[in-house]
C-alpha positions as CSV (number, residue, x, y, z in Angstrom):
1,X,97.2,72.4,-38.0
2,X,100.7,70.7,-37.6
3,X,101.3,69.1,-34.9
4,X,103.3,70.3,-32.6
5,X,104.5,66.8,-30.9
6,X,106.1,65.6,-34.5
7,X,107.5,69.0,-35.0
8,X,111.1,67.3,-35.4
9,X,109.9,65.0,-38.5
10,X,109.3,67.9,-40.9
11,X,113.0,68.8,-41.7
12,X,113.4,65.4,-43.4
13,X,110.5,63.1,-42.9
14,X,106.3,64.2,-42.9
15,X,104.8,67.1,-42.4
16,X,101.8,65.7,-39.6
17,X,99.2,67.6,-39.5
18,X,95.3,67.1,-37.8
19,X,92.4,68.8,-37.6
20,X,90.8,66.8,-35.0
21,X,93.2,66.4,-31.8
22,X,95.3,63.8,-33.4
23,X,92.8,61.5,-34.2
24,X,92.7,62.0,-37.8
25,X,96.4,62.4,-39.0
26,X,97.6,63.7,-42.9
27,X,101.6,63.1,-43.6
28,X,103.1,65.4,-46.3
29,X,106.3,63.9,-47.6
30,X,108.4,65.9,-50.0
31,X,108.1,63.5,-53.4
32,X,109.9,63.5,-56.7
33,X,108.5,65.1,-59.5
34,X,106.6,63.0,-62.0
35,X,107.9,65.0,-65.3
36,X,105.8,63.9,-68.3
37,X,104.5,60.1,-66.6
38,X,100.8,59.8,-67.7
39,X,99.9,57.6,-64.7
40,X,99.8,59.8,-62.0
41,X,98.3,59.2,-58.8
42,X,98.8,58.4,-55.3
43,X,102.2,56.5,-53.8
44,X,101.8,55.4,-50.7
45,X,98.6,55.4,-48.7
46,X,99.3,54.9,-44.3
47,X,96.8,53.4,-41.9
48,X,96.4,54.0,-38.2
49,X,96.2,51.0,-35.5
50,X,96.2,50.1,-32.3
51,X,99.2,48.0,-31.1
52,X,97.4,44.7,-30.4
53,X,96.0,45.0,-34.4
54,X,99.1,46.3,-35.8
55,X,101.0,43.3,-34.1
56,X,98.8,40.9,-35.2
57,X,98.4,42.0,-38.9
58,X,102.2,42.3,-39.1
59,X,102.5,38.6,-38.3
60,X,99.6,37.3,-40.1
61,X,100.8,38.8,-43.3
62,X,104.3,37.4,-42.6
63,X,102.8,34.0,-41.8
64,X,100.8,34.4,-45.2
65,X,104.1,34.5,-47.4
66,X,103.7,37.9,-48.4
67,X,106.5,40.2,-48.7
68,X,106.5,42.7,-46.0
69,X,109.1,45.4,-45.0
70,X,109.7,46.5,-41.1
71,X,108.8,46.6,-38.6
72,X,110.3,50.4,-38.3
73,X,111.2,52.3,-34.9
74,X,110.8,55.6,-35.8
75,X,111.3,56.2,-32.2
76,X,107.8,57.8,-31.7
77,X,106.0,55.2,-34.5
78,X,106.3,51.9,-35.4
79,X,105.5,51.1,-39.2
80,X,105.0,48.3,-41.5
81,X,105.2,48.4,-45.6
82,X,103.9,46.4,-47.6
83,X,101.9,46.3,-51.4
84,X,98.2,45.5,-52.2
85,X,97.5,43.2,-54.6
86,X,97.3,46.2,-57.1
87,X,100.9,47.3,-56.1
88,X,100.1,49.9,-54.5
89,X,102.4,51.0,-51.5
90,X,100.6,50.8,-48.3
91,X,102.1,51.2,-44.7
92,X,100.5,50.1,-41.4
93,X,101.8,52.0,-38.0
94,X,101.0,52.4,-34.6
95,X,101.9,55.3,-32.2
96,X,101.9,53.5,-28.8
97,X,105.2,52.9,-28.6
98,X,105.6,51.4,-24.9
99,X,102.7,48.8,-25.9
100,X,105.0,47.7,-29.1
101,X,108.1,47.1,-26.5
102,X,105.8,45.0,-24.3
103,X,104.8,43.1,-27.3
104,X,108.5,42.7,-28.4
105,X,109.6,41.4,-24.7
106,X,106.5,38.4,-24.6
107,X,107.5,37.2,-28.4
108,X,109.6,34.2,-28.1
């Protein structure tokens, strides 16, 4: 089902859907069309973590030397992008918002 709460993101961003309370979450994005490309596949794949996690992979993988974008407000999200070793596009968000801001006030 969609869900209701991210109702406002389907005109230009996902469509969110769940089928477990929000646990589970699927993102439709409208893509471009792959016309005669033989290598087709995935092109972006998103995990789900908690703030404390999310905060701490984002700065290990900066700390690494590793080329990662964000991190994005999306006002009710907070995402990170960045590519496997494969180059595959991967993103990493979290959805508590007010733990993010508490992490963002204690970094010096």
């Amino acid at each position: 089902e969609v869900m209701p709460e991210h109702l406002d993101w389907a005109e230009t961003g996902p469509v969110m859907m769940t089928n477990d309370g929000g646990k589970t979450m699927l993102a439709l994005f409208v893509g471009t069309g792959q016309q005669n490309q033989t290598d087709r596949g995935w092109r972006r794949l998103a995990f789900r973590a908690e703030p404390a996690a999310w905060w701490a992979f984002m700065h290990r993988y900066r700390e690494s030397g590793q080329a990662i974008e964000g991190p994005v407000d999306y006002q009710k999200a907070w995402s990170v992008y960045f590519d496997d070793p494969w180059g595959n596009r991967l993103e990493l968000t979290t959805y508590d918002c007010e733990a993010v801001a508490k992490l963002i006030k204690q970094e010096p």
